[in-house]
RODONU-927547 format. One record per residue: residue in three letters; y, z, x of N, C-alpha, C in turn. Coordinates in steps of 0.001 Angstrom, whole numbers, padded with zeros to 6 digits, always signed. Example, Ala and Ser with C-alpha at 12.3 -4.5 7.8 and 13.67 -1.06 7.14 Angstrom:
BEGIN
ALA-005690+007800+013190-004500+007800+012300-003300+007800+013200
SER-002250+007080+012850-001060+007140+013670+000030+007870+012900
//
This chain:
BEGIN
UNK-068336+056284-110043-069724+056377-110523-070494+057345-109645
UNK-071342+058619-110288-071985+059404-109253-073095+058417-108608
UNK-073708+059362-107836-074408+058613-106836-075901+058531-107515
UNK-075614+059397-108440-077202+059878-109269-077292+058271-110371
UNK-076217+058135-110584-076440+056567-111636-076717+055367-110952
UNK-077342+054620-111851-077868+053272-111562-077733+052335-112634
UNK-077171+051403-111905-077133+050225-113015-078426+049212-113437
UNK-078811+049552-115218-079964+049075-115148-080176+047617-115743
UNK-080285+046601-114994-080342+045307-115934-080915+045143-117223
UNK-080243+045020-118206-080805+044444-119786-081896+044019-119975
UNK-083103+044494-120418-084607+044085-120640-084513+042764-121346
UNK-085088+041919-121175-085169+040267-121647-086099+040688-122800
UNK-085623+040251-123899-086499+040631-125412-087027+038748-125454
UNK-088516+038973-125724-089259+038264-126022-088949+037394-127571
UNK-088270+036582-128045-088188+036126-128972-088983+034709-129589
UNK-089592+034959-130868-090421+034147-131502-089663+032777-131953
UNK-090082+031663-131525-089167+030626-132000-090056+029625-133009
UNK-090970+030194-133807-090824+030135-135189-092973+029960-135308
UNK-093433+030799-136010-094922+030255-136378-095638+029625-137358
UNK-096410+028572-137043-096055+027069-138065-097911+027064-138075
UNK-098133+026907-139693-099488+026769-139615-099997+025575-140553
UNK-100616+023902-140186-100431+023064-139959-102273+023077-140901
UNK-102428+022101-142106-103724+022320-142426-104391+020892-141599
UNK-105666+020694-141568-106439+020085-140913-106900+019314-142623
UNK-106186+018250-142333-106386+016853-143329-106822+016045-142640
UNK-107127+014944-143635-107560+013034-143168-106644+013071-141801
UNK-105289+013182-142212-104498+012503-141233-104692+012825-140182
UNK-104976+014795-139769-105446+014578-138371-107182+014293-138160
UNK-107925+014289-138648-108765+013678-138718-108959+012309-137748
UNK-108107+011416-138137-107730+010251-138192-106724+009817-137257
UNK-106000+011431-136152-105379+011150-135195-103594+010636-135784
UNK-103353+010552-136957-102497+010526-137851-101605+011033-137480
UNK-101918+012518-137187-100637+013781-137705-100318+014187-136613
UNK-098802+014768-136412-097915+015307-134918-099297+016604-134688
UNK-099513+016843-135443-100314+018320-135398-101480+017841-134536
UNK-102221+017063-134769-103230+016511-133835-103159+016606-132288
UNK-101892+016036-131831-101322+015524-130870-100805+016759-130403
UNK-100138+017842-130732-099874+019044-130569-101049+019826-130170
UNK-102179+019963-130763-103415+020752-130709-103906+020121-129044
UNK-103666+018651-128974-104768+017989-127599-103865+018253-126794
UNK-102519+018342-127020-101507+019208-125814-101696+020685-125372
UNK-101459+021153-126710-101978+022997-125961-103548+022918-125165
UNK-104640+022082-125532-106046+022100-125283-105952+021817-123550
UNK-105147+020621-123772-104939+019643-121990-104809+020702-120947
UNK-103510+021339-121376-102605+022281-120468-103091+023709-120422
UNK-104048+024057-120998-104310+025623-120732-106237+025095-120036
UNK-106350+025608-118727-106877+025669-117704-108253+025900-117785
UNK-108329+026967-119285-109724+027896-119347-109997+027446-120826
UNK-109539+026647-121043-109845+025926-122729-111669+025264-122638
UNK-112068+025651-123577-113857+024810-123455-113545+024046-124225
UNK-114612+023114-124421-115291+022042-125441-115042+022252-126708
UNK-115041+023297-127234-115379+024172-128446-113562+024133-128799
UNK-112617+023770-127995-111220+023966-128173-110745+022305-128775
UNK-111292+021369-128387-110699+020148-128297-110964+019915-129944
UNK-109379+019278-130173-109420+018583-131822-110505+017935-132280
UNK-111018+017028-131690-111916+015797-132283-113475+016486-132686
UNK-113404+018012-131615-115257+018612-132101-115394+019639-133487
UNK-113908+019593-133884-113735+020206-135371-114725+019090-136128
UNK-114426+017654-135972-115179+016840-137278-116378+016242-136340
UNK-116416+016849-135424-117902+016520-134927-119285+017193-135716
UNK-118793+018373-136164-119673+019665-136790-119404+019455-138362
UNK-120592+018957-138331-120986+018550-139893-120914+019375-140858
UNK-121610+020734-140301-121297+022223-141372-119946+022496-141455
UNK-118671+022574-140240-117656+022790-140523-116853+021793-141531
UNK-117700+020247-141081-117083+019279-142327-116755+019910-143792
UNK-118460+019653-144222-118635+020396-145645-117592+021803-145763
UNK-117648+022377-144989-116540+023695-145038-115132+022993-145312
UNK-114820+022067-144704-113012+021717-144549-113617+020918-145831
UNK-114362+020178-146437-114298+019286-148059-114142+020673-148863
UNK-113811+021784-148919-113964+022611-150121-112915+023511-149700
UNK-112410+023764-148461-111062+024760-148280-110399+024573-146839
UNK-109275+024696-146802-108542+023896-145520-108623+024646-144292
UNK-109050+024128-143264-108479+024672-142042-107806+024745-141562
UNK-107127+025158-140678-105290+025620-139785-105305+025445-138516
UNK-104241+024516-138119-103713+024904-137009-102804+026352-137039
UNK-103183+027142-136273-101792+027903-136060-101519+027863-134584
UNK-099903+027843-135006-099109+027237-133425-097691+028442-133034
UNK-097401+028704-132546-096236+029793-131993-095484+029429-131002
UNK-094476+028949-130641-093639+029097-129182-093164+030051-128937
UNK-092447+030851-127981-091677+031922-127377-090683+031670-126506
UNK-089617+032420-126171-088360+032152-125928-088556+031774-124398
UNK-089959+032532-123734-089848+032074-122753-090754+031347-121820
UNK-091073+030568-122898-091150+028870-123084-093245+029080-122709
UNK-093327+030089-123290-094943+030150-123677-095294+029783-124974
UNK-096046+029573-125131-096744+028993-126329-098329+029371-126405
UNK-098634+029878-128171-100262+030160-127961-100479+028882-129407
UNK-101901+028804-129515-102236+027494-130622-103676+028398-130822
UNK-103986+028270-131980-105779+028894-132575-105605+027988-133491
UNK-107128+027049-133457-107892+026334-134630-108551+027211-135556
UNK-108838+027901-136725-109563+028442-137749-110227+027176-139038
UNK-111435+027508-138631-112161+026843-140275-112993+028109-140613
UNK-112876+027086-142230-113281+028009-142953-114735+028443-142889
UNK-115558+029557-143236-116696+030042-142996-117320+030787-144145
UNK-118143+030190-144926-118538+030750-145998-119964+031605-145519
UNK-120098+033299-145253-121463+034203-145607-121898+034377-146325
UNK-123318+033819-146795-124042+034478-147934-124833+035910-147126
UNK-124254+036854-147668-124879+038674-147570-126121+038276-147847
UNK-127268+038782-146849-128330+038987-147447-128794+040072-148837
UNK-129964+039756-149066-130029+041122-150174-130623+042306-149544
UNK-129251+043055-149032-129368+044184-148179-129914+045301-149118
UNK-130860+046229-147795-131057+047291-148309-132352+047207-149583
UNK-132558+046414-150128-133300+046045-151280-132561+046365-152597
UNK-131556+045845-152403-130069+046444-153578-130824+044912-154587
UNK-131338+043824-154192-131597+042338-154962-130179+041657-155577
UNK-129836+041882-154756-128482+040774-155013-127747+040208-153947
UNK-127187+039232-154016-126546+038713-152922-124966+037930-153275
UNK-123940+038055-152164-122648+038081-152562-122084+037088-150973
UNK-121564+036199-151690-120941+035394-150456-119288+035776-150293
UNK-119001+035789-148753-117919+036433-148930-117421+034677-147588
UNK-115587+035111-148247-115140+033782-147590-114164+034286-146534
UNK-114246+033632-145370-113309+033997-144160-113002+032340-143173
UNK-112555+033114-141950-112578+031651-140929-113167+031655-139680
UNK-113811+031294-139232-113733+031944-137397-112835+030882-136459
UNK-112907+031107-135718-111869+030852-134426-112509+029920-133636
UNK-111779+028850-133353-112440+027775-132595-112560+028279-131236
UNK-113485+028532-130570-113835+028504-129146-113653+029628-128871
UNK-113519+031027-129940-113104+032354-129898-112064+032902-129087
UNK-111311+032120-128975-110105+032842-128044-109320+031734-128886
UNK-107275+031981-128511-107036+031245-129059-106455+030475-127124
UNK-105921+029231-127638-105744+028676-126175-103781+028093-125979
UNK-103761+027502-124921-102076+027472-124575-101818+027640-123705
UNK-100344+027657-123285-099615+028173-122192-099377+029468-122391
UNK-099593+030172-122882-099070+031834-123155-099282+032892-122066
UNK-098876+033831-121918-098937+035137-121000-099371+036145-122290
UNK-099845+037300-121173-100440+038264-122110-098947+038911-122551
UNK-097959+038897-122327-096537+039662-123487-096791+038830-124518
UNK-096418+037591-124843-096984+036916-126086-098168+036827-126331
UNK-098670+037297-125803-100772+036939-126610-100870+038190-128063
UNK-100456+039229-127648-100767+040358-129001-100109+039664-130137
UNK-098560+039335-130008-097712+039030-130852-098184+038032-131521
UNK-099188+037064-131179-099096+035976-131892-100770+036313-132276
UNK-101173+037056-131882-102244+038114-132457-102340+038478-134040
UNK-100647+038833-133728-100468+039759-135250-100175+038890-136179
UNK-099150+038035-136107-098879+037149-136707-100092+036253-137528
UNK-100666+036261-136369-102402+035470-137286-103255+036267-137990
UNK-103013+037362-137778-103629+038632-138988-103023+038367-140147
UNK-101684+038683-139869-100814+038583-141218-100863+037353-142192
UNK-100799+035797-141337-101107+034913-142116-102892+034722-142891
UNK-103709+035130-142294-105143+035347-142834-104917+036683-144257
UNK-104210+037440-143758-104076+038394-145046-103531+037818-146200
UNK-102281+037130-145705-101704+036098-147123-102839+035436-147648
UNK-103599+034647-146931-104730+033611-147558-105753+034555-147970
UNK-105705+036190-148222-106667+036232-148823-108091+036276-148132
UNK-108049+036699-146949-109453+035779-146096-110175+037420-146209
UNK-111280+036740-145916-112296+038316-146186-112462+038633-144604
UNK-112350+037732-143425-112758+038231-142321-112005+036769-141361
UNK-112358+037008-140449-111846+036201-139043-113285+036560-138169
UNK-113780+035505-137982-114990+035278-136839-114839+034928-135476
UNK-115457+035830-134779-114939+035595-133323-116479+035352-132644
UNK-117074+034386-132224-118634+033945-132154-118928+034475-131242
UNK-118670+034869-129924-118758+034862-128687-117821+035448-127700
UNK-117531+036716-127213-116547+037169-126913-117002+038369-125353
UNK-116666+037340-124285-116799+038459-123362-116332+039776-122914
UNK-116750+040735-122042-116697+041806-122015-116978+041996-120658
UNK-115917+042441-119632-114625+042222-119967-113511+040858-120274
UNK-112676+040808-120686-111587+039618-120895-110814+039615-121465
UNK-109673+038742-121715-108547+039062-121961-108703+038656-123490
UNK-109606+038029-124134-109664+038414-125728-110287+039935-125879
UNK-110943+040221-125521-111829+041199-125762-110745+042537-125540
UNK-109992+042314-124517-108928+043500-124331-107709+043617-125517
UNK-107258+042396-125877-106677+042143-126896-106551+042576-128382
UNK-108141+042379-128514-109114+042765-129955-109194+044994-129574
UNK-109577+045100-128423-109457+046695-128515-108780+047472-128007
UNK-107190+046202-128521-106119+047330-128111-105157+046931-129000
UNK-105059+046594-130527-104531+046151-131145-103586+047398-131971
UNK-102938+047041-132249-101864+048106-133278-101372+047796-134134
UNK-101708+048461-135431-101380+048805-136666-101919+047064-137405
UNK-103344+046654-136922-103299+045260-137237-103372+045291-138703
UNK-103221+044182-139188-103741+043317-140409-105421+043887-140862
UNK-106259+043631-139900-107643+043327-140287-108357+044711-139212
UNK-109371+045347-139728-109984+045694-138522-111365+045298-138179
UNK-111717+045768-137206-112380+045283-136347-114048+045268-136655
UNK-114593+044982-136284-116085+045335-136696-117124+045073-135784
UNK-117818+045461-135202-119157+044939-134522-120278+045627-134843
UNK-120581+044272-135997-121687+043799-136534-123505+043809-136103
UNK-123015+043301-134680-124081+042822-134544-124864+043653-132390
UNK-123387+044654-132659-123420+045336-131165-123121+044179-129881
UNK-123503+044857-128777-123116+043975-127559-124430+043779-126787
UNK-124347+042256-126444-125786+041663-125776-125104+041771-124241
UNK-126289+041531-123106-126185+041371-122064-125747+039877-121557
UNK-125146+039325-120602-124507+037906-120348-124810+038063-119077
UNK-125327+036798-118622-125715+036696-117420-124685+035313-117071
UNK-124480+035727-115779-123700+033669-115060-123505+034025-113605
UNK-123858+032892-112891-123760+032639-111642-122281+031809-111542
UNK-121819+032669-110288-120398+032880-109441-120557+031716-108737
UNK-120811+030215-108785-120855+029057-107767-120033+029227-106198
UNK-120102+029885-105359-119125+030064-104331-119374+028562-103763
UNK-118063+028180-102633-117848+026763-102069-118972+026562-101451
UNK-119428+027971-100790-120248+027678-099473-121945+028123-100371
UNK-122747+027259-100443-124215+027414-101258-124914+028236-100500
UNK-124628+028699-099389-125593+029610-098260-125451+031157-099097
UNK-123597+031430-099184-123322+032420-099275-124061+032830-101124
UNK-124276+031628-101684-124999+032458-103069-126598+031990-102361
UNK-127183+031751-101688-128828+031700-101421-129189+032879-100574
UNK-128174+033514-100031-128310+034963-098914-128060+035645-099884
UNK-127948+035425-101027-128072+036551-102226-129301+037469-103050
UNK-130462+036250-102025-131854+036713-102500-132701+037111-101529
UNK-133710+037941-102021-134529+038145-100951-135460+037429-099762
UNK-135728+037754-098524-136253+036989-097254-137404+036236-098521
UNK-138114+037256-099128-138880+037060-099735-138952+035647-100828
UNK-138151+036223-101698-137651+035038-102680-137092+034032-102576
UNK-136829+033398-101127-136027+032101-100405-137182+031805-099518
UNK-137883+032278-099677-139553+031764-098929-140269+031327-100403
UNK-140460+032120-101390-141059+031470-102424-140363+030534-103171
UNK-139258+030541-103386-138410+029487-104004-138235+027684-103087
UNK-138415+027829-101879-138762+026861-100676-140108+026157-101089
UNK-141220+027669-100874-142486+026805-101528-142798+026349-102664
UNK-142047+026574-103328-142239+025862-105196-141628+024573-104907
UNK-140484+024429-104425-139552+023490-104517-140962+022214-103613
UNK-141442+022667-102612-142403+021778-101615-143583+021376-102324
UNK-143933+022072-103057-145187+022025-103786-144858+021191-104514
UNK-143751+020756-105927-143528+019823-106478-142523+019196-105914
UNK-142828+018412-104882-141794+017680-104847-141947+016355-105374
UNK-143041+016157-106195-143438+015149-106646-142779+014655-108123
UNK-142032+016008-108661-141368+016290-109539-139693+015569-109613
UNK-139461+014633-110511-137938+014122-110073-137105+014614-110847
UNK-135770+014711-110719-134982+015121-111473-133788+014057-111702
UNK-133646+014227-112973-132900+013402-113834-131519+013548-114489
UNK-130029+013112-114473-129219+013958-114328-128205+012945-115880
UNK-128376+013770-117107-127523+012940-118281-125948+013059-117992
UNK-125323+012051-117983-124082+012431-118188-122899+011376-119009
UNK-123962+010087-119574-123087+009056-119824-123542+009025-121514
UNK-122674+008071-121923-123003+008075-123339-124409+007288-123249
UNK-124695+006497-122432-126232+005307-122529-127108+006466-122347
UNK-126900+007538-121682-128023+008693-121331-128925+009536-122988
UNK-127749+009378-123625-128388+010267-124634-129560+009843-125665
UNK-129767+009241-125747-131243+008577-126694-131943+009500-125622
UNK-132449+008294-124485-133450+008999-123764-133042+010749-123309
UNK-132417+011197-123241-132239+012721-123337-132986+013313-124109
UNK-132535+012699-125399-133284+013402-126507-134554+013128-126774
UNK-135127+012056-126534-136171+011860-126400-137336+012570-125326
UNK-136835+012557-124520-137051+013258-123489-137300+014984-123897
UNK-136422+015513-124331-136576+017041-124898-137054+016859-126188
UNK-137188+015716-127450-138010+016110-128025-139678+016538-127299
UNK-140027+015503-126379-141181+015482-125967-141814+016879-125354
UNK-140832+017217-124964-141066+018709-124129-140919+019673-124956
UNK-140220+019874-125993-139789+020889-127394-141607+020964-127787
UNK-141686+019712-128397-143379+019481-128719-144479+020525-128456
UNK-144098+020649-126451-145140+021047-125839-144269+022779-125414
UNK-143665+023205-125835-143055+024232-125245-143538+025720-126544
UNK-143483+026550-125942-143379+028030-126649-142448+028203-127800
UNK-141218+027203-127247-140286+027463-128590-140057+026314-129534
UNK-141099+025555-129825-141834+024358-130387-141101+024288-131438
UNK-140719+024959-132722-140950+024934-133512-139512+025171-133694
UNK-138934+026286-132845-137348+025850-133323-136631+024716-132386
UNK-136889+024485-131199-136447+023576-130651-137325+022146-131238
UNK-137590+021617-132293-137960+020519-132589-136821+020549-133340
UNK-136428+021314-134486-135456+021173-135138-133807+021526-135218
UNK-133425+022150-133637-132006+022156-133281-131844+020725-132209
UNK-133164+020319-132011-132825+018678-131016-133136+017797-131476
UNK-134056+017215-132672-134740+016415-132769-134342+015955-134302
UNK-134290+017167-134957-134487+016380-136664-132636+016790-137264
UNK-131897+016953-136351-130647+017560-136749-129847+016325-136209
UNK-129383+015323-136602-128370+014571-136475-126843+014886-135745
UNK-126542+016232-136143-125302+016488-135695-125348+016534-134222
UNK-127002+016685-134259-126860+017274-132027-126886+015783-131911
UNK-126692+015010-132267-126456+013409-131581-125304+013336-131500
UNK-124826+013720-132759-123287+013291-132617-122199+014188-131333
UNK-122858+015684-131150-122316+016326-130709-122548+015818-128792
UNK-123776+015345-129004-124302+015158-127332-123105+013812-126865
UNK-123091+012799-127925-122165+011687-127998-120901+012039-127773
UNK-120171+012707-128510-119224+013450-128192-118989+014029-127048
UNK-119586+014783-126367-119258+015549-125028-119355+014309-123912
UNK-120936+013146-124063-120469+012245-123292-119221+011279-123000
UNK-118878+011261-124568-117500+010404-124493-116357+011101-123554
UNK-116206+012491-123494-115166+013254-123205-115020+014126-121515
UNK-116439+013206-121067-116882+013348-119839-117839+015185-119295
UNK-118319+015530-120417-118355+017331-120642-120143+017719-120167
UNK-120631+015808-120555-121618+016358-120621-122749+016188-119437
UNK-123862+017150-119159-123900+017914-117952-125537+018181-118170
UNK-126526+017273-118143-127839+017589-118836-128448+017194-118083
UNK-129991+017912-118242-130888+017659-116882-132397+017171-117591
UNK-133320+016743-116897-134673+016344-117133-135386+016541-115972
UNK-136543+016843-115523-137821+017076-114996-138651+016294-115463
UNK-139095+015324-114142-140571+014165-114552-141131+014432-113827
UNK-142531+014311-114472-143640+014216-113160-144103+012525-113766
UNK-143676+011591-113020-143667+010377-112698-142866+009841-113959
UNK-143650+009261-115612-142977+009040-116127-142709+010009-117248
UNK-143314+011399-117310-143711+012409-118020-142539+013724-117938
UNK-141740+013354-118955-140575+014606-119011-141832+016095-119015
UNK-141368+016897-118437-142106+018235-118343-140925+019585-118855
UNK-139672+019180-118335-138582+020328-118779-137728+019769-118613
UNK-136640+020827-119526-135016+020243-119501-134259+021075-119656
UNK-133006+020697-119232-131996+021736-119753-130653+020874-120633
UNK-130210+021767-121914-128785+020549-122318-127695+021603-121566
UNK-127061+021404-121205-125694+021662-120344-124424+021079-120890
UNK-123616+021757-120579-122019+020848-121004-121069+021652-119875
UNK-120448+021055-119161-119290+021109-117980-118160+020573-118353
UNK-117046+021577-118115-115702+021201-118517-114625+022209-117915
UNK-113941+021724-117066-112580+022131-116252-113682+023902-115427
UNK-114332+023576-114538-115436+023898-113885-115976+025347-114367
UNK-116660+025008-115674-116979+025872-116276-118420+025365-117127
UNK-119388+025601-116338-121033+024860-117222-121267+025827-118073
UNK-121899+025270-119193-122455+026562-120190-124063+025477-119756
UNK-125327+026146-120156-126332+025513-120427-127125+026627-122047
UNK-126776+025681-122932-127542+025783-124652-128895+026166-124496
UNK-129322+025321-123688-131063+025187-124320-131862+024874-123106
UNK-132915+025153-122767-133712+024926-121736-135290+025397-122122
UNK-136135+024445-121428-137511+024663-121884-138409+023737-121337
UNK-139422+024018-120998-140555+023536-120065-141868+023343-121126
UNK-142617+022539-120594-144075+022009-121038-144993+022974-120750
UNK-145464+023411-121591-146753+024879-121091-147667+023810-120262
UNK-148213+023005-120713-149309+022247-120225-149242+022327-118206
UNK-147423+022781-117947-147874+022782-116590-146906+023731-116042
UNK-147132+024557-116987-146802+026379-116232-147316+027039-115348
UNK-148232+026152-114756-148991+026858-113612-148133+025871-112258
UNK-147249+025198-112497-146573+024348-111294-145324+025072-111558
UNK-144792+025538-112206-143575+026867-112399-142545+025867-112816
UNK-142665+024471-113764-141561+023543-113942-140156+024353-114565
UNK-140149+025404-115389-138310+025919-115451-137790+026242-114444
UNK-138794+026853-113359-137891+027374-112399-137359+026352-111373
UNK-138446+025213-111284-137915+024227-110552-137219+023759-110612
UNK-137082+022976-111835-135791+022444-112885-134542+023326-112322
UNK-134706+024664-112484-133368+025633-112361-132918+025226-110489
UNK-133872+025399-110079-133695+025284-108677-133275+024261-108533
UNK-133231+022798-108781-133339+021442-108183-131622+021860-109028
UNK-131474+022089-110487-130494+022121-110554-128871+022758-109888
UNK-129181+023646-109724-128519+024326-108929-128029+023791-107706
UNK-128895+023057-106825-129087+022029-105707-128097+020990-105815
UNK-128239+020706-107040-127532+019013-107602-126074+019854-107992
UNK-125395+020755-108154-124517+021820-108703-123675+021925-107901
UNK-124236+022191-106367-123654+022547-105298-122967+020911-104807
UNK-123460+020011-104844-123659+019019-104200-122121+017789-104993
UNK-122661+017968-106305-122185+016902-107191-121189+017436-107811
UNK-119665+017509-107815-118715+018322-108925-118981+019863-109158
UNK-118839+020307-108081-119668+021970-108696-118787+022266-109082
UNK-119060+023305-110368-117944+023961-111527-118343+025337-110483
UNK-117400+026044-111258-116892+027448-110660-118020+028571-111017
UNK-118612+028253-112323-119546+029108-113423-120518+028431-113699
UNK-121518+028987-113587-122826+028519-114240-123086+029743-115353
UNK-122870+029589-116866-123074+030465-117733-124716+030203-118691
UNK-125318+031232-118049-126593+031079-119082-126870+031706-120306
UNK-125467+031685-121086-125023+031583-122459-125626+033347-122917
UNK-126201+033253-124253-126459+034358-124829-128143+034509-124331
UNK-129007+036029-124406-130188+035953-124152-130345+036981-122978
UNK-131421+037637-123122-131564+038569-121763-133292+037725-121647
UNK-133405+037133-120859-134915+036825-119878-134157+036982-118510
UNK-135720+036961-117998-135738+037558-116896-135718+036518-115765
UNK-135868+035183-116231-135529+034781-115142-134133+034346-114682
UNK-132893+034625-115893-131661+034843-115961-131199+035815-115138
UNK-131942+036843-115043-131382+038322-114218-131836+037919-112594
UNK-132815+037584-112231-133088+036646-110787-132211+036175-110592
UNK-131860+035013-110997-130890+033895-110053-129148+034044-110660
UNK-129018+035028-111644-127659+035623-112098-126530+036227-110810
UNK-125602+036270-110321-124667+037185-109685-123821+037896-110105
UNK-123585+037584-111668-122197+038347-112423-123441+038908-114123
UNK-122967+039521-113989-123459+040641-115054-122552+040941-116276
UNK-122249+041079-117641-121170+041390-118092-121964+041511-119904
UNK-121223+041577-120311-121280+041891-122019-120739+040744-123320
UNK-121450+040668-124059-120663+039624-124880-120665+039861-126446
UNK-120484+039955-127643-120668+040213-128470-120076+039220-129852
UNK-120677+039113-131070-119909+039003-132055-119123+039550-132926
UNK-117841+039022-133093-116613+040423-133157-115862+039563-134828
UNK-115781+040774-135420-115744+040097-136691-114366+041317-136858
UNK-112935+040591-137751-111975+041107-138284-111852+040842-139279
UNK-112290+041844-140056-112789+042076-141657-111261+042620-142223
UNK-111578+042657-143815-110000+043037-144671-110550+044376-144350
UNK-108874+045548-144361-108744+046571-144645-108627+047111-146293
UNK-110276+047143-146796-109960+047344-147965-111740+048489-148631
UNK-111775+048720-149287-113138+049665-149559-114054+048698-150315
UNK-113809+047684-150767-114981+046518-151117-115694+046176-149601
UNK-114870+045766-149016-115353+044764-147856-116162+046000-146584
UNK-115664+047160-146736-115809+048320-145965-117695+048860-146556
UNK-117484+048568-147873-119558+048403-148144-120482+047246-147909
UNK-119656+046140-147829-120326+045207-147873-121123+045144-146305
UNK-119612+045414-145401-120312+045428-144149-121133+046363-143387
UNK-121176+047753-143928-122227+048792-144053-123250+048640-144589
UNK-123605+047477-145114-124924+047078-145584-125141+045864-144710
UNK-124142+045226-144367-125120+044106-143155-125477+044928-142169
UNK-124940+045903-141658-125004+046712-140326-126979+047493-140952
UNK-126896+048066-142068-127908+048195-142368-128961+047305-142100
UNK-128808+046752-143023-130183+045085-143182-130240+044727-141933
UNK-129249+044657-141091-129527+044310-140024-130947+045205-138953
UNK-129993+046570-139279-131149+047776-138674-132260+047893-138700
UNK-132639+047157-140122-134079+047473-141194-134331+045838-141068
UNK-134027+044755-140855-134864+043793-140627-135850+043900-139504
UNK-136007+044043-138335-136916+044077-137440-138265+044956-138088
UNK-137711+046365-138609-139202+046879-139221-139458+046147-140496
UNK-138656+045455-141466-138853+044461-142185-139870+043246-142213
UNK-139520+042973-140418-140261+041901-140345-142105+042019-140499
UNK-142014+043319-139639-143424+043368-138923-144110+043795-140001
UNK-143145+044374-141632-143859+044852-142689-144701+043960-142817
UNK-143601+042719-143018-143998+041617-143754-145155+040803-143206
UNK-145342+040636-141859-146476+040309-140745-147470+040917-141394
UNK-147478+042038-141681-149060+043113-141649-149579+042460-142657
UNK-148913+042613-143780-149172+042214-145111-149548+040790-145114
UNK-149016+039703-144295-149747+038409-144731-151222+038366-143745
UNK-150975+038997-142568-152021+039227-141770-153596+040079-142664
UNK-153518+040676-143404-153800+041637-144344-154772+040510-145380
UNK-153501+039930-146113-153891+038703-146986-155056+037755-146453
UNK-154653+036994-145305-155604+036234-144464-156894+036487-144259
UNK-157061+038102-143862-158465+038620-143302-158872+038818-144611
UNK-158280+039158-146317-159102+039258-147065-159638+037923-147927
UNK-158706+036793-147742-158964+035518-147700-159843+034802-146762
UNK-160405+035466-145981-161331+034783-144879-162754+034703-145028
//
């Protein structure tokens, strides 16, 4: 043998050991079906799985109910030869198109989105594309108009996935562009994230905290907690700026009971209150799971915005964060305010990522949401002038 050759070991070929897509009936419903039990296994064992992954919050979500009474949802499940495995939940998702453009018509188109927007498992990224494609291909059989991806960071290993795909099934779309994401990096040591702010801003954040200290904080996490939770943030919704939609995503919507119930049962849930004696003033709903907090909703009482109650709330929380089970992430979800960019350390991108059919129907349809979308904001303020308009000649 010359000296120039080398013996090269045989590349290990990745082989598929079979992809099985499992509909979401009574039986698992009902904890019934191997498929159930399969789904709370891949959920258990993969590390970075949320709330949004676990079987039982499919029939927690009342809209997805009504969706699964009229067309089935899927497990899809994959193993690999070398002994990875990926699992994605899909329900179904019915869009009604607005009447874009002022065309006066409107067209509902049918697809699925993705439970918890990633799919979850034991898998490595050599099997993550593959079982990528495979779930294109089975959505193309069914006919699906799109695949919904709700929430998708930037950077990450879905997001790298989605824009580096080849020769897929579906392509890609963003709809709705990319928002800013804010989340705090929890380090072990609480000094090393408080030397993160200015001499300045750890002198004023000291004196807020001193000034109310009359202020208690209240910490939900059991199933007995949730009445008064909600009660509690109705009261403050009432008195807050965002009155009017937070009365009706906490207060008159049933499912957020079931859902708050739910996360308490499953130990997830992670919610705060602000009293000034017996007087809720602010809150935040939170959910914590395998050390990863998201916080939904947060909102303070104008009546005492001059005592700075969100920021306190944020502060005392944070305090109780470090102290009690601290998760790794504090994610302050979707939204650019500003007091997110203050007490933030990680910066990043997030978007809604939609995999539409490759076809010239679906290719106008979504050139007109991208439109309507463009033209709603000057839409709106048309529409403002004009009732504003109405009023003063009605006055």
């Amino acid at each position: 043998m010359s000296n120039h050759q080398r013996l090269i070991a045989p590349q290990a070929v990745l082989r598929s050991e079979g992809f099985s897509a499992a509909e979401l009936d009574e039986s698992f419903r009902l904890h019934l079906s191997q498929d159930y039990w399969r789904w709370l296994s891949h959920f258990q064992s993969d590390p970075a799985a949320t709330i949004q992954h676990h079987p039982d919050l499919v029939f927690h979500d009342r809209r997805a109910v009504r969706e699964l009474q009229n067309r089935p949802g899927f497990l899809l499940q994959r193993s690999f030869s070398n002994g990875s495995s990926w699992a994605a939940g899909i329900l179904p998702k019915t869009v009604t198109l607005p009447r874009s453009a002022g065309l006066g018509w409107q067209r509902q188109v049918q697809g699925y989105r993705l439970a918890g927007s990633r799919f979850f498992g034991s898998g490595d990224t050599e099997s993550h594309p593959l079982f990528q494609q495979e779930m294109e291909e089975f959505l193309r059989r069914q006919n699906a108009d799109f695949l919904l991806f709700e929430d998708v960071l930037q950077p990450s290993e879905t997001w790298n996935l989605l824009t580096s795909r080849s020769e897929p099934a579906l392509r890609m779309e963003f709809l709705l562009g990319l928002a800013t994401r804010f989340r705090i990096r929890l380090p072990q040591n609480p000094d090393d994230y408080w030397r993160g702010f200015s001499k300045n801003a750890r002198k004023q954040n000291r004196r807020l905290l001193d000034d109310n200290q009359r202020f208690t904080l209240w910490r939900a996490t059991d199933v007995t907690h949730v009445p008064d939770f909600l009660e509690a943030a109705k009261h403050v919704a009432e008195h807050s700026w965002q009155s009017d939609r937070l009365r009706v995503r906490l207060c008159q919507d049933e499912s957020r009971l079931d859902l708050l119930t739910f996360l308490a049962l499953h130990g997830a849930l992670r919610s705060y209150v602000l009293f000034d004696g017996q007087t809720p003033i602010a809150f935040e709903f939170d959910h914590q799971l395998k050390g990863y907090l998201v916080s939904e909703e947060a909102a303070y009482d104008q009546r005492y915005a001059e005592h700075g109650p969100g920021r306190t709330l944020l502060l005392r929380v944070l305090h109780d964060l470090f102290e009690h089970d601290p998760p790794a992430w504090y994610d302050f979800a979707a939204g650019d305010w500003d007091y997110k960019r203050r007490f933030a350390n990680d910066e990043s991108q997030s978007a809604k990522l939609w995999l539409v059919k490759r076809d010239l129907r679906f290719g106008v349809i979504s050139t007109l949401m991208r439109a309507e979308r463009a033209l709603r904001p000057s839409g709106r303020r048309i529409r403002d002038f004009l009732r504003s308009r109405a009023a003063f000649a009605n006055s």
